[in-house]
C-alpha positions, -999 to +999 in steps of 0.1 A: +000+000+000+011+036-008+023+059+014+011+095+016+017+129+027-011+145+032-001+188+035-027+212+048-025+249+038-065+262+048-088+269+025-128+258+028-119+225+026-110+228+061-133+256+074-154+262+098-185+286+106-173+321+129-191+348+140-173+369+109-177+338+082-160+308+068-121+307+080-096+278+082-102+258+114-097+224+109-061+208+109-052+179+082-058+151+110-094+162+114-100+163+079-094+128+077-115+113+103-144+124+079-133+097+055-126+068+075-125+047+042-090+061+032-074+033+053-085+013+022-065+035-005-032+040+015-015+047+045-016+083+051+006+106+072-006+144+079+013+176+080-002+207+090+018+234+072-005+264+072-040+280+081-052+304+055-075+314+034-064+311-004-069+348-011-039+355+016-014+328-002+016+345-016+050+332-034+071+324+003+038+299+006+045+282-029+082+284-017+072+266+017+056+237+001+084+233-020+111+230+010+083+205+027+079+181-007+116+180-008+122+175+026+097+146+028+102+132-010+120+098-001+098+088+024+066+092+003+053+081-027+030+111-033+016+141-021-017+159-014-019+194-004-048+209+007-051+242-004-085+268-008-097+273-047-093+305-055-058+311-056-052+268-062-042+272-100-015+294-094-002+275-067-003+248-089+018+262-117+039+277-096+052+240-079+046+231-111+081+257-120+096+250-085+094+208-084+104+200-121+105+162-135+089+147-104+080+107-109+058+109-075+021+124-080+020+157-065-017+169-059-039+197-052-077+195-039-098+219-019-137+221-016-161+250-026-180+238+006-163+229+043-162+194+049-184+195+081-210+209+059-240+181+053-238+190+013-202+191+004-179+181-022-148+178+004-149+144+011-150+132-025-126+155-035-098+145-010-107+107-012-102+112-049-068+132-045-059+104-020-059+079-050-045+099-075-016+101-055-015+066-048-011+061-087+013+063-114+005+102-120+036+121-121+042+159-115+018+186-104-018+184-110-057+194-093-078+167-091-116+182-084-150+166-090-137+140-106-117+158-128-074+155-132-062+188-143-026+191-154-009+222-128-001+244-156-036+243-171-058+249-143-086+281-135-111+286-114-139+290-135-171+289-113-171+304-082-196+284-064-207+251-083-187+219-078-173+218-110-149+249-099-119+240-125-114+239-158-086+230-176-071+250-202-061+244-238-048+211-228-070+179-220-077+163-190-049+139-175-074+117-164-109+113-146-120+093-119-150+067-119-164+047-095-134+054-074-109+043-103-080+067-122-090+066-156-062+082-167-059+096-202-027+110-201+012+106-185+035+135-183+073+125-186+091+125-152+131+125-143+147+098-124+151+129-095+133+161-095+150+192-098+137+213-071+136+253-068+137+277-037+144+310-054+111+332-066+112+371-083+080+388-071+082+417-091+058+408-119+029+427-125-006+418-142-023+444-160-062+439-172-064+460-204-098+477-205-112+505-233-095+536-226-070+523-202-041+547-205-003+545-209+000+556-171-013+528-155+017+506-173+044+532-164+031+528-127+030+494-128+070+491-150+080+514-126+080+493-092+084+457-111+110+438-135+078+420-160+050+433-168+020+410-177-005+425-201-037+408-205-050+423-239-080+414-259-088+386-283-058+373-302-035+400-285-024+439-294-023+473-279-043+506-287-028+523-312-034+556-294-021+569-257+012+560-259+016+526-250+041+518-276+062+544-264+055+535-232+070+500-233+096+510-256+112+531-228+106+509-200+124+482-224+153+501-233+159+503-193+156+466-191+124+458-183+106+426-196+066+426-209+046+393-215+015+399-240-015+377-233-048+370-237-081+377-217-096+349-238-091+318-217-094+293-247-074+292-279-046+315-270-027+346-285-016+356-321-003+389-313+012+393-352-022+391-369-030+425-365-013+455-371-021+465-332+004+437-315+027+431-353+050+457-341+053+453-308+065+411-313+085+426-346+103+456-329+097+461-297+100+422-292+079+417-265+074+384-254+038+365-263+021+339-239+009+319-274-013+293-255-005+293-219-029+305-191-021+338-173-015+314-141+011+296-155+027+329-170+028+348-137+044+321-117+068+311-148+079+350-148+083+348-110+105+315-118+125+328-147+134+361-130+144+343-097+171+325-118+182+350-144+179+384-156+197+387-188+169+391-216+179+360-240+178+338-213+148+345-199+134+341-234+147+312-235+133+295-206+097+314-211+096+296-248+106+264-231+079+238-219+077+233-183+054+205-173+032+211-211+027+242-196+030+258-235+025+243-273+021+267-297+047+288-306+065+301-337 
């Protein structure tokens, strides 16, 4: 029988009511005794590693789970984390970045209802992430109603329904039935994972809205080393307000931008139009092609933790990481 390591961070999975809402009560150990049946799907050990509500998980989190997986990875054959939904997928990319080539199943699950709740999908969902990890499933990935989402691909698409997760240009590893894997897909592994501890915060997102202005991405270059811009449809800036001038100066001072998509399916083709050809054929900004804006800002964190120098980090953006990108030129 496998052995597990079951990691609690918070989220509803583990809440309880308070006189001021839900909030992260419950420790890993009590989430367990609701499902006495896991004794038939492995042997499970529990950590407790944090208390929070998703919305307060930052990058020295991702970078805590990282020094726990590593520090544990010998005596375990996989891993469960606990974490809340709305900030799971980029938790998920980002270990996705930080634990590289892992053979062992590393897995996230969380609940849009507490466990202790009389309708709720928490039980299912960590019984499910239980067996996942008890399976040959390597690397990062959600599993959620029923559902195995590769780390790279995952977003919270419904904020209340069961069915929270989607996964994004990029099929399903695998689905579970009648408690069984079905799984669909295996991502390649490395005889040892290479593990990372180093992240660069200073990436920004920008939301590009009608009649944003060129101010908002000066503030924004300013006080960070990448700039994220979500644009519309198939990717490109407005010809007028100044943004092309605006990321040509930041550039010449070294500053990095990453063009994206606010369309979650389908990616970007920022050279179609004449509003995003010159900025990918003189300005060179970097494009996100197919990858979700999850998996771009942790990557950026990532690439800039390790390197600065502008051919390098182009380099290792245009680089798959755990399927995390297909389409490119």
């Amino acid at each position: 029988m496998k052995r597990i390591l079951l990691i609690g961070t918070g989220g509803t999975i583990a809440s309880d009511v308070t006189q001021t809402g839900l909030a992260p009560e419950l420790n890993t150990r009590q989430l367990l005794s609701y499902i006495p049946g896991v004794a038939d799907v492995c042997e499970v050990d529990s950590l407790q590693l944090l208390s929070l509500d998703s919305t307060d998980m930052a990058p020295e989190h991702w970078l805590m789970m990282t020094r726990c997986i590593r520090e544990h990875f010998d005596r375990y054959d996989g891993f469960v984390i606990t974490h809340g939904t709305d900030t799971m997928a980029y938790t998920a990319a980002a270990l996705s970045y930080l634990i590289q080539g892992s053979g062992k199943p590393i897995i996230l699950t969380g609940a849009q209802k507490p466990i202790g709740f009389d309708s709720t999908d928490s039980k299912t969902n960590l019984l499910d992430a239980l067996r996942c990890a008890s399976e040959d499933l390597p690397g990062v990935s959600i599993v959620f109603n029923g559902q195995v989402i590769l780390g790279t691909r995952a977003r919270k698409t419904r904020s209340k329904s069961f069915q929270a997760f989607s996964s994004i240009n990029y099929p399903l590893l695998g689905v579970l039935h009648d408690g069984k894997l079905l799984r669909y897909i295996r991502q390649p592994s490395l005889e040892r994972p290479i593990f990372y501890d180093n992240l660069n915060t200073r990436v920004s997102l920008m939301k590009l809205v009608p009649g944003a202005s060129r101010e908002q991405a000066d503030f924004l270059l300013e006080r960070s080393d990448a700039l994220i811009i979500e644009s519309f449809g198939v990717g490109g800036l407005p010809s007028a307000g100044g943004f092309y001038e605006c990321l040509e100066k930041w550039m010449d001072e070294g500053k990095l931008v990453v063009l994206t998509t606010q369309v979650a399916n389908e990616g970007s083709d920022v050279g179609v139009y004449h509003v995003g050809y010159h900025l990918k054929s003189n300005l060179r900004v970097m494009e996100a092609y197919d990858m979700s804006t999850e998996a771009v800002v942790a990557k950026m964190m990532w690439i800039l933790g390790q390197t600065r120098e502008r051919q390098e980090v182009e380099r290792l953006f245009y680089t798959p990481v755990a399927s995390d990108i297909l389409w490119k030129e």
